[in-house]
BADO-424737 format. One record per residue (C-alpha): residue number from 1; x, y, z negated; residue in one letter. Coordinates in Angstrom, 3 decimals, decimal comma, always signed. Each point is the difference from the previous one (the first is absolute). Example, Ala and Ser with C-alpha at 12.3 -4.5 7.8 and 13.67 -1.06 7.14 Angstrom:
<koltis>
{1; {+12,300; -4,500; -7,800}; 'a'}
{2; {+1,370; +3,440; +0,660}; 's'}
</koltis>
This chain:
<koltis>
{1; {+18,415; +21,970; -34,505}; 'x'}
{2; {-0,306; +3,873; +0,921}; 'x'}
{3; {-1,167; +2,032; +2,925}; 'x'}
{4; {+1,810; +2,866; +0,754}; 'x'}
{5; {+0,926; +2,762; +2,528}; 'x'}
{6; {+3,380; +0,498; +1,760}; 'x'}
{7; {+0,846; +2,960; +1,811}; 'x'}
{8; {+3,135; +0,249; +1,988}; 'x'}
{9; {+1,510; +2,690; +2,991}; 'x'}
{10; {+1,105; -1,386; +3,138}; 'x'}
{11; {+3,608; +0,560; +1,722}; 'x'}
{12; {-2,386; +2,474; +2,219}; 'x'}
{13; {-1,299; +1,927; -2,960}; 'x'}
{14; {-3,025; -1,466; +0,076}; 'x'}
{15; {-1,828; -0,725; -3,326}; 'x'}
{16; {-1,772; -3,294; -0,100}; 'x'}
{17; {-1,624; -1,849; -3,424}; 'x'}
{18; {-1,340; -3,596; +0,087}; 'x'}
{19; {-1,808; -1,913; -3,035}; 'x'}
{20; {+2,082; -2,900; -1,631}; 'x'}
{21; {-1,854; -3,120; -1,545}; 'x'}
{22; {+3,324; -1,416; -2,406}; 'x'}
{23; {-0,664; -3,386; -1,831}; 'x'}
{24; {+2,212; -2,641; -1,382}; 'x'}
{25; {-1,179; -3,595; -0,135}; 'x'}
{26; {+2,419; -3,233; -1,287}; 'x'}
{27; {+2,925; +2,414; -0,207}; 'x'}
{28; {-0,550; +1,302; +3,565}; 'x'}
{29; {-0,551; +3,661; +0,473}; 'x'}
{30; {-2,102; +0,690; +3,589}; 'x'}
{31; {-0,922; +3,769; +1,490}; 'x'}
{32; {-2,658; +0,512; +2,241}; 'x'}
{33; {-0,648; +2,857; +2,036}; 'x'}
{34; {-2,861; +1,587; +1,119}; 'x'}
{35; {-0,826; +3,808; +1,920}; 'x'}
{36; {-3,241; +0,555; -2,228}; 'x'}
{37; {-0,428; -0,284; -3,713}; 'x'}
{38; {-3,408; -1,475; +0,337}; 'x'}
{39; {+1,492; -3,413; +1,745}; 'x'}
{40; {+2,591; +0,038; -2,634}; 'x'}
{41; {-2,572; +0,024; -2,435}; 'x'}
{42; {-1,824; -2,838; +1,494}; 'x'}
{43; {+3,348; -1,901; +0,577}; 'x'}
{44; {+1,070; +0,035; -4,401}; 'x'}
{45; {-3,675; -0,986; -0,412}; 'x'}
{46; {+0,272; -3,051; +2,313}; 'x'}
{47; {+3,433; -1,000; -1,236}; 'x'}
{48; {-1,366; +0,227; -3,432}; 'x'}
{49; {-3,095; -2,427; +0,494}; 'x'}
{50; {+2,022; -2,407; +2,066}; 'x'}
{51; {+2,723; -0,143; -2,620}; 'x'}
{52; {-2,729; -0,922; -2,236}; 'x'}
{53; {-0,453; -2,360; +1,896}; 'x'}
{54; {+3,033; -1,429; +0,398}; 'x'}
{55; {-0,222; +0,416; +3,543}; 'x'}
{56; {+2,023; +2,897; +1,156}; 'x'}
{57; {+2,754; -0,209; +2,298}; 'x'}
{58; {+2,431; +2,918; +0,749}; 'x'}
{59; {-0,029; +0,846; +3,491}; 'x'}
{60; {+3,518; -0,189; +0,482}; 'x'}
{61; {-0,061; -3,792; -0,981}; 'x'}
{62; {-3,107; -1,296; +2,699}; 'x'}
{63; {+1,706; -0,598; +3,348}; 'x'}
{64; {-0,615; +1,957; +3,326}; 'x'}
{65; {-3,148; -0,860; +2,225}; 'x'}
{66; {+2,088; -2,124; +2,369}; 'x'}
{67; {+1,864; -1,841; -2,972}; 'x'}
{68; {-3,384; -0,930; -0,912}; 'x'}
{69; {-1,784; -1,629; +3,008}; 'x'}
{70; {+3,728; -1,813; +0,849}; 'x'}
{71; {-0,466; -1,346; -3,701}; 'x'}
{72; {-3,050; -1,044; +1,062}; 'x'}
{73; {+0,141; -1,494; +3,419}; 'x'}
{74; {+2,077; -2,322; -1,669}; 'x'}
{75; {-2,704; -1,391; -2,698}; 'x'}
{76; {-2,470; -0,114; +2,821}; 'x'}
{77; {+1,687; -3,440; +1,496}; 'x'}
{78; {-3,366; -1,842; -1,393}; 'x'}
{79; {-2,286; +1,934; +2,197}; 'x'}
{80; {-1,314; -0,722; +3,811}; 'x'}
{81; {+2,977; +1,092; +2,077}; 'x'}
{82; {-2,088; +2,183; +2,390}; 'x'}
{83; {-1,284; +1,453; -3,161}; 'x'}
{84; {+3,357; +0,985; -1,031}; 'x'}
{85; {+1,002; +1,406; +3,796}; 'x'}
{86; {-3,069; +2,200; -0,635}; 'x'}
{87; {+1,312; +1,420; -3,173}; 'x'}
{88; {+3,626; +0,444; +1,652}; 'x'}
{89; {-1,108; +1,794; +2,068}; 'x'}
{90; {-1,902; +2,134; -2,140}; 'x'}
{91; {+2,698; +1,022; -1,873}; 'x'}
{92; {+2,821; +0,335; +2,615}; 'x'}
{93; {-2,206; +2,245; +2,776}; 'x'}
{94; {-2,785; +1,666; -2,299}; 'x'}
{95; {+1,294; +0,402; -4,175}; 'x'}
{96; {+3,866; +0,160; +0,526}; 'x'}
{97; {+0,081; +2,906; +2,365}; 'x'}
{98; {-2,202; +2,179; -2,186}; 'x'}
{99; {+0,576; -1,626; -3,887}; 'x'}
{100; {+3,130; -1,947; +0,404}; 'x'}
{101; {+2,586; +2,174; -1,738}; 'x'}
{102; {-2,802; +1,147; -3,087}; 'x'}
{103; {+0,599; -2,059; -3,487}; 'x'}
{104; {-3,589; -2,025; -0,826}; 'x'}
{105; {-0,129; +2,183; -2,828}; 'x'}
{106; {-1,098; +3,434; +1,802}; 'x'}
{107; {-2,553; -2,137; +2,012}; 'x'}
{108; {-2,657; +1,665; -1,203}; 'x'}
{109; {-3,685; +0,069; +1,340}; 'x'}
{110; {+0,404; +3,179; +1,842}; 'x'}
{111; {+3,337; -1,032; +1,246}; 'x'}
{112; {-2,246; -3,169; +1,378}; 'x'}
{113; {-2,919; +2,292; +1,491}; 'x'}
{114; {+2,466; +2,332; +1,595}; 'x'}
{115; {+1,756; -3,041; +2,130}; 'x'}
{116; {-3,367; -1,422; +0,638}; 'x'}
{117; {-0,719; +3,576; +1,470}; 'x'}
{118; {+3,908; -0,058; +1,692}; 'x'}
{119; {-1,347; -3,153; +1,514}; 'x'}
{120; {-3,261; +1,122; +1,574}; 'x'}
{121; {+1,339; +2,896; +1,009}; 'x'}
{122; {+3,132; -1,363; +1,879}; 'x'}
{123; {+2,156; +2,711; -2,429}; 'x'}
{124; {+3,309; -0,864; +1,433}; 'x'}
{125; {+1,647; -2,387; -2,367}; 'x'}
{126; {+3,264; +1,552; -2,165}; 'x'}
{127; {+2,242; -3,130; -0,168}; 'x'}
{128; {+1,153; -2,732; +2,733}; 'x'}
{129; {+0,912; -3,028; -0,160}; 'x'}
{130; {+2,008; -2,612; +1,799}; 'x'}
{131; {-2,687; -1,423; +1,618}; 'x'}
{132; {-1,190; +3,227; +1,869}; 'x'}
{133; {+3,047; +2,531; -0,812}; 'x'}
{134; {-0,691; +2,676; +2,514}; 'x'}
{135; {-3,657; +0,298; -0,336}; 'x'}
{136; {-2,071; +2,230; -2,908}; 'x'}
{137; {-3,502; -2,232; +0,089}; 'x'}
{138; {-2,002; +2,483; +1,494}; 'x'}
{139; {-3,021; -2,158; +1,169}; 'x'}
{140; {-3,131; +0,132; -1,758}; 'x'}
{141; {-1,355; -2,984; -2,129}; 'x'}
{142; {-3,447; -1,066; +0,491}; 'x'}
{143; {-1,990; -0,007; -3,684}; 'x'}
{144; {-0,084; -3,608; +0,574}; 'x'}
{145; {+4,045; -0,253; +0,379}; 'x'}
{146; {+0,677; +2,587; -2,585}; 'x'}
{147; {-2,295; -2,423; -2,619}; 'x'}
{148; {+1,772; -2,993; +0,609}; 'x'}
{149; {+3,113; +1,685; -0,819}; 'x'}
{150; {-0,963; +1,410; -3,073}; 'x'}
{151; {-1,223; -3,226; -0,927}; 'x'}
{152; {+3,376; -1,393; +1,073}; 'x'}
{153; {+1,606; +2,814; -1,924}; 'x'}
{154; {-2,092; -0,665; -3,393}; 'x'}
{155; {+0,978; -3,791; +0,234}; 'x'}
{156; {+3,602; +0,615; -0,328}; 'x'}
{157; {-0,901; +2,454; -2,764}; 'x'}
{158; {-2,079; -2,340; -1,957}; 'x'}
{159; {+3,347; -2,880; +0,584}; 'x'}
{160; {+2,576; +2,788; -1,487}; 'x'}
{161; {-2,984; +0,930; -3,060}; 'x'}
{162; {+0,478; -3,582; -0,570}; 'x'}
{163; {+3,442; -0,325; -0,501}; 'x'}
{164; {+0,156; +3,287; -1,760}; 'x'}
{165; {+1,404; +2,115; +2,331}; 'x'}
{166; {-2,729; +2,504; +0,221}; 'x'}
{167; {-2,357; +1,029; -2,466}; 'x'}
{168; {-3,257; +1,110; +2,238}; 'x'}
{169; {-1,064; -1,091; +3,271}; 'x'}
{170; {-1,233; +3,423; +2,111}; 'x'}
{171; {-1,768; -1,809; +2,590}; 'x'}
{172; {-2,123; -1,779; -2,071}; 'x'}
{173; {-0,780; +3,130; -2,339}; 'x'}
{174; {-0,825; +2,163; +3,289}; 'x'}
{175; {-2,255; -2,521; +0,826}; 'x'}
{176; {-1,825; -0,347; -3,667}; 'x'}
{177; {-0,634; +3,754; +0,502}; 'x'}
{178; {-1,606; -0,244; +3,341}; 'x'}
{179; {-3,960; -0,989; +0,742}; 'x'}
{180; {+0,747; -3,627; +1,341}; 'x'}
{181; {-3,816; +0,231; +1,052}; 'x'}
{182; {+0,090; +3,140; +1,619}; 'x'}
{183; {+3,321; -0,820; +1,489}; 'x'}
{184; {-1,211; -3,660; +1,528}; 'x'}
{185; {-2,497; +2,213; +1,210}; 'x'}
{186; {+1,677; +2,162; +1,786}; 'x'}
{187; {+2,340; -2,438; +1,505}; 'x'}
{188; {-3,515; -1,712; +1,488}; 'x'}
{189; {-1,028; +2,907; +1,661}; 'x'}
{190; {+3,590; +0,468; +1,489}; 'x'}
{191; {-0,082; -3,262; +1,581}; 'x'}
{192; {-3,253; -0,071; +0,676}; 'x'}
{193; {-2,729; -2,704; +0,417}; 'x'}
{194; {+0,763; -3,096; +2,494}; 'x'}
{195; {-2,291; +0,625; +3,054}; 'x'}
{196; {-1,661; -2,689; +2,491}; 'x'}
{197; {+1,008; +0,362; +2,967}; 'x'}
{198; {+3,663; +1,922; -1,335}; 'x'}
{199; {+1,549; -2,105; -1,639}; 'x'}
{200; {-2,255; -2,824; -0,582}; 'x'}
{201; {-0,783; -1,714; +3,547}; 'x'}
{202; {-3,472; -0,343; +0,442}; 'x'}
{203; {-1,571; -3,959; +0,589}; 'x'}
{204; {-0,370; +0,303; +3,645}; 'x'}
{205; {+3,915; +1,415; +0,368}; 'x'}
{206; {+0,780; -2,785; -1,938}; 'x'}
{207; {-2,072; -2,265; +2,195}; 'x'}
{208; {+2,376; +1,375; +3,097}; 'x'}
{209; {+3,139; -0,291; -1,592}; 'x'}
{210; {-0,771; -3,738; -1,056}; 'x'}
{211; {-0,856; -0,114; +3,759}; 'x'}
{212; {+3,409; +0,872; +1,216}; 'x'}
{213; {+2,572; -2,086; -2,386}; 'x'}
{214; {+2,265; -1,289; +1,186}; 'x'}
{215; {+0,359; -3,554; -0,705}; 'x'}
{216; {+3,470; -0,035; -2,098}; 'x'}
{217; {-1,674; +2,686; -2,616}; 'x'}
{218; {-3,879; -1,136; +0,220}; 'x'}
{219; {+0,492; -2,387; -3,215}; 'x'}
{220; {+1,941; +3,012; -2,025}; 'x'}
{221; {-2,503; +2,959; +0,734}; 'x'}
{222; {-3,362; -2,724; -0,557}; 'x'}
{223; {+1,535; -1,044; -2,791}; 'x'}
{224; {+0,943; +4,048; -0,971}; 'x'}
{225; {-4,322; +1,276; +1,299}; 'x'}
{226; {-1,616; -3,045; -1,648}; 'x'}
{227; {+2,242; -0,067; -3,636}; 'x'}
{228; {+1,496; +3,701; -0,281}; 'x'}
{229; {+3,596; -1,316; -0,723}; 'x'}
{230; {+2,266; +2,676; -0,874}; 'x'}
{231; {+2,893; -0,500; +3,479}; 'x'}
{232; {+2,659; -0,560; -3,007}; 'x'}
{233; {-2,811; -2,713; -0,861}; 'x'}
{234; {-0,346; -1,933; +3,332}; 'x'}
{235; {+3,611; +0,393; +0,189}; 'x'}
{236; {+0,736; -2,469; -2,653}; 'x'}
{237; {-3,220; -2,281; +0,281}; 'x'}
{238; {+0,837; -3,380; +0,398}; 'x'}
{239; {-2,020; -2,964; +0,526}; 'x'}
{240; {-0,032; -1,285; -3,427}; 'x'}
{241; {-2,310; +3,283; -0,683}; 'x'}
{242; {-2,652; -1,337; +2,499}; 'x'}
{243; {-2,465; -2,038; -0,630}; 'x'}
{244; {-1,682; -1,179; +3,648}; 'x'}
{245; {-2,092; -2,534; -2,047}; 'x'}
{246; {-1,368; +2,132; -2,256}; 'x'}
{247; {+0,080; +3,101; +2,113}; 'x'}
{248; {+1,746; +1,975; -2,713}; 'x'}
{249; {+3,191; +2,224; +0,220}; 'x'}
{250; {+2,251; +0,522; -2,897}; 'x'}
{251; {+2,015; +3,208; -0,286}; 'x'}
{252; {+3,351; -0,914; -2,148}; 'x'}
{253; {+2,752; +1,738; +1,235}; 'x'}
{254; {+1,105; +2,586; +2,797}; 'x'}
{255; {+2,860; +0,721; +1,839}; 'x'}
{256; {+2,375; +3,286; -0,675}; 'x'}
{257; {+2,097; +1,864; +2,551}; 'x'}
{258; {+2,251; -1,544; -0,691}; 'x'}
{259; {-1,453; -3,422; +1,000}; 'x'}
{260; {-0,232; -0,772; -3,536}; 'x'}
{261; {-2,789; -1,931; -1,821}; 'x'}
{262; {-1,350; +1,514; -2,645}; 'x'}
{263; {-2,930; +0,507; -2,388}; 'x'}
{264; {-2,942; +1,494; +1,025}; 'x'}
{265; {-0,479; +3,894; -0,763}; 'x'}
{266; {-2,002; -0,887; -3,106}; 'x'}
{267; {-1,698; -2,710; -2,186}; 'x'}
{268; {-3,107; +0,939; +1,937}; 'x'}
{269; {+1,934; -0,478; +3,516}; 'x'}
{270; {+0,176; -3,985; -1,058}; 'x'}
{271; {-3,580; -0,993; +1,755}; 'x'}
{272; {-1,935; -2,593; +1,770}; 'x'}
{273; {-2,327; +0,994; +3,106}; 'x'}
{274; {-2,271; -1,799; +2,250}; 'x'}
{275; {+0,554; -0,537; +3,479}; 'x'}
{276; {-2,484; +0,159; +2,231}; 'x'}
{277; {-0,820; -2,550; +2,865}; 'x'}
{278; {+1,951; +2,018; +3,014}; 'x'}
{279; {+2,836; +0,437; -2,010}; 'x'}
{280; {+0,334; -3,447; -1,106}; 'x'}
{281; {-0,450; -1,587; +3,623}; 'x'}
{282; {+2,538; +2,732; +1,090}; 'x'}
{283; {+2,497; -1,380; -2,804}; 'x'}
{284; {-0,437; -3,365; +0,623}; 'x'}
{285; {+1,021; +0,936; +3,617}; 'x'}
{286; {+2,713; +1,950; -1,482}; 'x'}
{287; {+1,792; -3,004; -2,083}; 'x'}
{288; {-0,639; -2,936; +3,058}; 'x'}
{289; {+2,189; +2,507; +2,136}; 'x'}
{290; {+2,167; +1,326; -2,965}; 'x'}
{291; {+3,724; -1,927; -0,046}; 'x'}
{292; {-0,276; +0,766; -3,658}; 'x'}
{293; {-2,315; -2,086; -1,553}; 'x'}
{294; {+1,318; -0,978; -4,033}; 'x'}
{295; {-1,657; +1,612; -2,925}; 'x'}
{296; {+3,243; +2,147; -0,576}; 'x'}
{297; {-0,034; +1,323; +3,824}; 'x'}
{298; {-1,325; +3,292; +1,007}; 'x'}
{299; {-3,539; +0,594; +1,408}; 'x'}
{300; {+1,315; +2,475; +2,374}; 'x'}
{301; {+4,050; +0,245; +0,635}; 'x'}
{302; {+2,428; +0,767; +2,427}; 'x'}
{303; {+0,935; -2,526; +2,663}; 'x'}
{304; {+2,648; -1,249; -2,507}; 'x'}
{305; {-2,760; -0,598; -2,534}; 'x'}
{306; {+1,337; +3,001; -2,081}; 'x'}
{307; {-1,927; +2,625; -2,160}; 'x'}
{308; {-1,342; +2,599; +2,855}; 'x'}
{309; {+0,724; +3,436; +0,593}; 'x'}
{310; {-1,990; +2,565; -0,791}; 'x'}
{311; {+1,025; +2,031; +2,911}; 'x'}
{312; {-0,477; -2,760; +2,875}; 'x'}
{313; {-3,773; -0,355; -1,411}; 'x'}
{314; {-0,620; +3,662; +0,343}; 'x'}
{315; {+1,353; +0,797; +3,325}; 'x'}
{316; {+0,280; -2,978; +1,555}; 'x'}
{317; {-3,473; -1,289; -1,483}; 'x'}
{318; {-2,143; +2,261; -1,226}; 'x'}
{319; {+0,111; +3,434; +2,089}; 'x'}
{320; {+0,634; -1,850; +3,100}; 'x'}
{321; {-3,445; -1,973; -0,468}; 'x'}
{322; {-1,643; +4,045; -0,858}; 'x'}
{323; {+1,258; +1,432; +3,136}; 'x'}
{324; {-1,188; -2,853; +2,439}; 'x'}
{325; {-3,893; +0,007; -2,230}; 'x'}
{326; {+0,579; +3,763; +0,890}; 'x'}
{327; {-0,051; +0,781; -3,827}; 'x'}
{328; {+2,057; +3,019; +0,872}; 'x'}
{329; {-0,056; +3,891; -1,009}; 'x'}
{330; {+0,120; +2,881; +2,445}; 'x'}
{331; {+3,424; -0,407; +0,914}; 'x'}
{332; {-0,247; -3,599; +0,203}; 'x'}
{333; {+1,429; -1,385; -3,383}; 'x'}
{334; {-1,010; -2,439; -1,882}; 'x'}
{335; {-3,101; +1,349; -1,735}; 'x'}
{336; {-0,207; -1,628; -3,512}; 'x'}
{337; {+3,457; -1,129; -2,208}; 'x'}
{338; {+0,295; -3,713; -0,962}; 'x'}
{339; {-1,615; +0,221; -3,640}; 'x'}
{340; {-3,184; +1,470; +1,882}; 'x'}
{341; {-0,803; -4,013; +0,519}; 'x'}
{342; {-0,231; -0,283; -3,596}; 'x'}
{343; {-1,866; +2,975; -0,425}; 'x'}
{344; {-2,091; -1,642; +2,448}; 'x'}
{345; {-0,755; -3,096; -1,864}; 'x'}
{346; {-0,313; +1,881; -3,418}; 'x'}
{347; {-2,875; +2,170; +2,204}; 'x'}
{348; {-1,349; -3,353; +1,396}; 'x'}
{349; {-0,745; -1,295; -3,917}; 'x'}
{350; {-1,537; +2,765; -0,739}; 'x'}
{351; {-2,081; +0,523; +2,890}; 'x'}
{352; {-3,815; -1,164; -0,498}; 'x'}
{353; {-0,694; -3,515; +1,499}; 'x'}
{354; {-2,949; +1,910; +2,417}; 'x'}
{355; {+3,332; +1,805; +1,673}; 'x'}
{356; {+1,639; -2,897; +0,069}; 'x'}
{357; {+2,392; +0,109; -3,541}; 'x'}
{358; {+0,046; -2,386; -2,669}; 'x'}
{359; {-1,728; +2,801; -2,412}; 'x'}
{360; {+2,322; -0,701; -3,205}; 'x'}
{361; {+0,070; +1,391; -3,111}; 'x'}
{362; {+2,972; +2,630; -0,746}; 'x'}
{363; {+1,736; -2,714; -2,425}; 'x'}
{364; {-0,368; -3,217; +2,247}; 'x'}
{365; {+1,717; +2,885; +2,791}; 'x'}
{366; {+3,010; +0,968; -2,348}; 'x'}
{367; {+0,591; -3,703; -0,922}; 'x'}
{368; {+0,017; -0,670; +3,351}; 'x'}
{369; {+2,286; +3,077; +1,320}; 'x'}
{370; {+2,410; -1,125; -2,712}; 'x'}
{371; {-0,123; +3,418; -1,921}; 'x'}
{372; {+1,403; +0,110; -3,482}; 'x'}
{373; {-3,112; +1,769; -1,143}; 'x'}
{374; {-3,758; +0,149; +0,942}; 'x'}
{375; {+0,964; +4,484; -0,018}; 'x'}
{376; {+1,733; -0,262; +3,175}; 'x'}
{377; {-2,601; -1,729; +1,481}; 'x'}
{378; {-1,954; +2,544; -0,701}; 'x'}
{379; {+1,876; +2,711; +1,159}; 'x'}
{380; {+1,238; -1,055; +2,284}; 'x'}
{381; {-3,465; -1,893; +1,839}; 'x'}
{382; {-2,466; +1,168; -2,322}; 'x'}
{383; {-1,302; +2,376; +3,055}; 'x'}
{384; {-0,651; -2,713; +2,034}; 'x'}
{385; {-2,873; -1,612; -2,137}; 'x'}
{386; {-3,539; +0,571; +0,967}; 'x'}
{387; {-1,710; +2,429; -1,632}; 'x'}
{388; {-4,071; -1,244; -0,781}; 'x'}
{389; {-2,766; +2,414; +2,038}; 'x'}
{390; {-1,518; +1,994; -2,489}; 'x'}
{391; {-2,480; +1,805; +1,873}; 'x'}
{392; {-2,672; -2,194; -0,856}; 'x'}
{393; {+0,505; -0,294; -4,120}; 'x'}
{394; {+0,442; +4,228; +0,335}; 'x'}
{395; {-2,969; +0,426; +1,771}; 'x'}
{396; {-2,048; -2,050; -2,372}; 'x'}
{397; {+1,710; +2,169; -2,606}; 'x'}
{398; {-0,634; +2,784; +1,220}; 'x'}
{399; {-3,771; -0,635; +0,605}; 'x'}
{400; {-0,288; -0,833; -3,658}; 'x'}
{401; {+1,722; +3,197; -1,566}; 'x'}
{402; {-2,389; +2,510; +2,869}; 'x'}
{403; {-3,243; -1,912; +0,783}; 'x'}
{404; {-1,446; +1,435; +2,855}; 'x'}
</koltis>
């Protein structure tokens, strides 16, 4: 293996010199190019380790960006099928038009921060493709987008280190080398806390809109204030998940897009909750009227006892019921989004039982929000808790450190 400089004259005239990383490995001779001798340099020391390692791979032998997530669409036949839309899409309108062409090999981490930057930025995108062929990609990505495609990006990367095809995934080395404190952080303060009153309706809004319901969607949006079902949840509830004896409600499944039943998000998303006695009068109700009765039937279908859509329940249900409680903004929209009712009932456990909340403890509130961990909870709610008066203790304190 040998570094070494080439120098060469142009058909203009024009000299030009370039550093040259040369190694042979199983018989194969590969040349690597590189404007500075410094990255050269760094390149023979990396090949060196990694054939150490046994891990090299020349970079004219790991296929192109777009061979790579086709490869890998493929293997991904196991996963949720709305899962797999989302990382379709991923690749075909965010990674091919800006990495598609580039071998995994020169996916390096700054080759990874400067796309994540190209995405931010809306830089317009170098490549097309055939689903967009005439556009360059030149709207900006959200921090929120632009993470789930690097995440999206670092999956395929991790399939193809797998099956040999690459020898380092850059996504998940940028990330090692970045604060994740600092950066969860940051992201917080980006979104911001969840406000009362913003985006979490406050009791006596809720009070209104439970006023105005319209009978067809009273049962689903009781059932949503009073349990905090996910829509995808209440979706695919059927009435072998309630319990009207024991006033209990068990979360096993929800529905997809798609219509689909599936898994819940996580192991933690598999619950049981109580039902309190308005909601359980209101099912009861619900199921006499209901033409779908069986254990296997759903708690709230379509007319043809089908899985529901999700659109019909927002704007036929939902903002409908907002704009006649006169839940509505200054230009008379609906003022809160649908998953504000389940911000609404996480707000409601919290809430101390003087204001009218159940007053639960942060774990019995993330067991019953269905969150995969107790952190989310936190950070996501943890605002919300009541904070003890300590004006009394302090002055006490206080009188004990100065005596008057």
């Amino acid at each position: 293996m040998s570094v070494r400089k080439r120098e060469w004259t142009t058909r203009k005239g024009e000299q030009r010199e370039a550093w040259i990383v040369d190694y042979a490995i199983n018989g194969s001779r590969h040349i690597e190019t590189f404007e500075r001798k410094k990255d050269a340099d760094a390149r023979e020391a990396e090949v060196t380790v990694n054939v150490g390692k046994g891990i090299h791979i020349a970079p004219s032998k790991t296929p192109t960006v777009r061979e790579a997530g086709e490869q890998w669409l493929k293997s991904c036949d196991h996963i949720e099928r709305t899962t797999g839309d989302t990382y379709r899409q991923h690749l075909q309108l965010h990674i091919y038009p800006y990495l598609g062409p580039q071998r995994l090999a020169h996916l390096t981490p700054p080759v990874v921060r400067q796309f994540e930057d190209n995405l931010r930025a809306g830089k317009p995108a170098p490549f097309s493709t055939d689903e967009k062929p005439h556009e360059r990609f030149k709207q900006k990505r959200s921090p929120a987008m632009a993470k789930k495609i690097l995440t999206t990006l670092g999956n395929m990367l991790a399939d193809m280190q797998e099956q040999g095809l690459v020898a380092m995934n850059a996504v998940h080395s940028l990330k090692k080398g970045r604060k994740r404190g600092k950066e969860q952080q940051a992201e917080r303060r980006r979104r911001g806390k969840l406000k009362v009153g913003v985006d979490i309706p406050l009791p006596e809004e809720i009070t209104k809109l439970i006023a105005h319901l319209p009978d067809k969607w009273r049962a689903l949006f009781l059932t949503a204030i009073f349990t905090g079902l996910r829509i995808s949840e209440l979706r695919g509830l059927k009435w072998d998940s309630v319990d009207l004896k024991g006033a209990k409600l068990h979360v096993r499944g929800r529905a997809d897009k798609y219509k689909e039943i599936a898994q819940p998000k996580s192991a933690a998303g598999e619950r049981t909750l109580p039902l309190p006695p308005m909601l359980m009068n209101t099912l009861r109700e619900h199921q006499l009227k209901s033409k779908f009765k069986t254990k296997d039937d759903f708690v709230f279908p379509t007319n043809k006892g089908k899985v529901q859509d999700y659109g019909n329940i927002l704007h036929r249900g939902f903002e409908p019921a907002l704009v006649e409680a006169g839940l509505v903004d200054k230009h008379g929209k609906p003022k809160y989004a649908i998953h504000a009712v389940r911000h609404f009932y996480a707000s409601w456990c919290i809430n101390r039982e003087k204001d009218g909340g159940l007053e639960l403890p942060l774990k019995m509130v993330s067991e019953r929000m269905g969150h995969s961990s107790i952190a989310i909870t936190a950070n996501v709610y943890g605002h919300l808790f009541p904070s003890g008066d300590d004006g009394a203790e302090l002055k006490k304190a206080e009188q004990k450190l100065l005596p008057v």
